[in-house]
C-alpha positions as CSV (number, residue, x, y, z in Angstrom):
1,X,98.0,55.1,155.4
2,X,95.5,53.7,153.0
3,X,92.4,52.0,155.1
4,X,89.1,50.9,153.6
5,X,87.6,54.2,153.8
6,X,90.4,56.4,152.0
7,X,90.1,53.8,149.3
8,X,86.4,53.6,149.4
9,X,86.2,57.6,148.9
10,X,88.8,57.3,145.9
11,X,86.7,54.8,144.3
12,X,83.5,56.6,144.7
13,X,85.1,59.9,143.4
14,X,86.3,57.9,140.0
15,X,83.0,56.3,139.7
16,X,81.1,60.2,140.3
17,X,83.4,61.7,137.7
18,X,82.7,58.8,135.5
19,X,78.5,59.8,136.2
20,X,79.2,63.5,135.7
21,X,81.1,63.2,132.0
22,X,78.5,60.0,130.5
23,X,75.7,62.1,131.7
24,X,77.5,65.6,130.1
25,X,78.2,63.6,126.9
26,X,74.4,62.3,126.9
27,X,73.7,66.3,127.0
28,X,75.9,67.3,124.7
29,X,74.6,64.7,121.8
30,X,71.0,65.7,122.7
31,X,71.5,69.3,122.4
32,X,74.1,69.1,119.2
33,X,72.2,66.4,117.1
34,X,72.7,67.2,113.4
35,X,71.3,63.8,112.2
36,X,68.6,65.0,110.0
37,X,66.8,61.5,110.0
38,X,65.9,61.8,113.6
39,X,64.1,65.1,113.4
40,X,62.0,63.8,110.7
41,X,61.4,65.2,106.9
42,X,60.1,68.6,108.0
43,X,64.0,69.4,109.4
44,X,67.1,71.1,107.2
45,X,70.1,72.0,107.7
46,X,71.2,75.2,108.4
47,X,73.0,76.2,104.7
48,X,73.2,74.0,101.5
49,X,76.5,73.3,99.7
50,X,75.4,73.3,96.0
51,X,77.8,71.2,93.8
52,X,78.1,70.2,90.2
53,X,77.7,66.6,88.7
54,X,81.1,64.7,87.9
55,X,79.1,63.1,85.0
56,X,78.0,66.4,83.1
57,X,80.6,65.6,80.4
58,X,78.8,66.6,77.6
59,X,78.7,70.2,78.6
60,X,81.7,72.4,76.6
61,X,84.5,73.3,78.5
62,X,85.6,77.2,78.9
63,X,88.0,78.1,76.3
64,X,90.9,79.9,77.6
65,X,92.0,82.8,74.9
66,X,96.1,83.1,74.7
67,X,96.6,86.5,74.1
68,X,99.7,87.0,72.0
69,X,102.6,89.1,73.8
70,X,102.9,91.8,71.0
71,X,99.9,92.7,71.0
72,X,99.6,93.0,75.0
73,X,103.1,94.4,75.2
74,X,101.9,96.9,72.1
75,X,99.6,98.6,74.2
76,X,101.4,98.6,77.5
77,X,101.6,101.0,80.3
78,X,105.4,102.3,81.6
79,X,103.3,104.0,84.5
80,X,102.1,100.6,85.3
81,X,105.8,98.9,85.2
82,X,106.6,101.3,87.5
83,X,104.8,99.8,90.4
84,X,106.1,96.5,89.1
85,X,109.7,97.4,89.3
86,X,109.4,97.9,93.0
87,X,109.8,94.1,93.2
88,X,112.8,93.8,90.4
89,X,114.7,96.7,92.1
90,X,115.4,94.5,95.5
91,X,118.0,93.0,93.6
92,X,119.0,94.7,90.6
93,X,119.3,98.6,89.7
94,X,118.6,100.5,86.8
95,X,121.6,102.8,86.9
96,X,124.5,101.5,84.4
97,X,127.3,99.3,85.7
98,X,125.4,99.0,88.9
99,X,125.3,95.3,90.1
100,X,123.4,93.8,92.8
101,X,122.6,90.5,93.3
102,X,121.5,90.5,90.1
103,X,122.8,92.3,86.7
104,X,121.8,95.9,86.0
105,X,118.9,96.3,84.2
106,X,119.9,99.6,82.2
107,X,119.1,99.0,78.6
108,X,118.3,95.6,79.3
109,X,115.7,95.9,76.3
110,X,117.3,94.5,73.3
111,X,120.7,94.1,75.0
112,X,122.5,90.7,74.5
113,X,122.5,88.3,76.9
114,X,124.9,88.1,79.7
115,X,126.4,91.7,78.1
116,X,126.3,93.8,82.1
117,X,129.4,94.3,82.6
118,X,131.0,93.5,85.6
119,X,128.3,90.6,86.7
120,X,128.9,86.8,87.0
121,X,126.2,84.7,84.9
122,X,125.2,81.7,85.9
123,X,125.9,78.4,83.8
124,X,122.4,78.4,83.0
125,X,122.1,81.7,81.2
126,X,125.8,81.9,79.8
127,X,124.4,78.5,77.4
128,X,121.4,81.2,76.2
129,X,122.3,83.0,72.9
130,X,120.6,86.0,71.1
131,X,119.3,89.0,72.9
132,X,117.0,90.0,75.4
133,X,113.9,91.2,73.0
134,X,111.0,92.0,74.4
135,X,109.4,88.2,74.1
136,X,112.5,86.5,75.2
137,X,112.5,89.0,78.7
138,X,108.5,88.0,79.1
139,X,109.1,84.3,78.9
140,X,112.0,84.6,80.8
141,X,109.8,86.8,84.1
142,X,107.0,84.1,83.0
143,X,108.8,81.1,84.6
144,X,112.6,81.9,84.9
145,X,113.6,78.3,85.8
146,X,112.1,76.8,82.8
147,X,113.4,79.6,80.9
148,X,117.0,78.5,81.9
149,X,117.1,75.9,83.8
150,X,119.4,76.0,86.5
151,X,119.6,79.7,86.4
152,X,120.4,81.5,89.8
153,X,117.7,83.8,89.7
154,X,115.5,83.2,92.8
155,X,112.3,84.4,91.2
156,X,108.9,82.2,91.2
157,X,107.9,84.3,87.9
158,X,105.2,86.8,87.1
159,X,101.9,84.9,85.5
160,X,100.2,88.0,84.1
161,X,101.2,88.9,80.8
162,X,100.0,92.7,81.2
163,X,102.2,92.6,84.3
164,X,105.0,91.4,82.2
165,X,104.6,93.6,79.3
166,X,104.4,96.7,81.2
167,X,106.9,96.0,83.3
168,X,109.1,95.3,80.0
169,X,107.8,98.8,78.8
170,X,109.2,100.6,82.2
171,X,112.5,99.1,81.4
172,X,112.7,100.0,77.6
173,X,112.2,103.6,78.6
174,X,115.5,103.2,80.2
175,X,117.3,102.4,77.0
């Protein structure tokens, strides 16, 4: 079954494919060469990433203006809550007595908290007093888990303060 010549053949035919992918890899780094140093000082590479210095401490950082709610909510759009609400109103409704997932949302503006009827709170916002003004409803839709931790609301939170008081505005024209 095997003689000398099968296993002379197999041999060769390892040592040729061995040949054929030194000599393809020799090609390869000959063609592809991106070392700059052996091309000499006239070569460059083909785009330049531009980056600042760590060390540049002296230069002033960017202040970063906090715009106070009131005045954003002040001038807020309804129209523009409007849009907004499309991502509220996958789990609560703005009809009264209407629960979803979560409460209705009816007069939710100045309402006290956990007051929809009809809707079981979680731990976390049955410890919250007062009512839902118009700052404690934009720091809630900020960041609703550090708002009340704990709370059941499955809602990453909505960063942009004009977001947040227009949206606000839609729902206080439901009052």
């Amino acid at each position: 079954m095997f003689d000398t010549m099968t296993i002379t053949k197999a041999f060769a035919s390892v040592c040729g494919a061995m040949l054929v992918l030194l000599l393809g890899g020799w090609a390869a780094d000959s063609l592809y060469n991106i070392e700059i140093e052996s091309h000499g000082d006239h070569a460059t590479r083909g785009y330049v990433i531009l980056a600042e210095e760590a060390g540049d401490e002296d230069a002033p950082a960017e202040e970063v203006v906090e715009v106070a709610f009131a005045d954003v909510y002040a001038t807020a759009d309804a129209g523009a809550g409007e849009r907004l609400w499309r991502q509220c109103s996958a789990c609560h409704a703005l009809e009264p007595g209407v629960n979803r997932v979560g409460p209705y949302l009816h007069g939710v503006v100045d309402r006290p908290k956990h007051a929809a009827e009809g809707f079981n709170y979680s731990d976390a916002l049955m410890s919250q007093d007062g009512a839902w003004t118009p700052e404690n409803l934009s720091a809630f839709l900020e960041n609703p888990r550090a708002y009340a931790p704990g709370t059941a609301m499955a809602y990453n939170g909505m960063s942009d303060v004009e977001d947040r008081a227009n949206l606000i505005a839609y729902l206080a024209t439901f009052n």
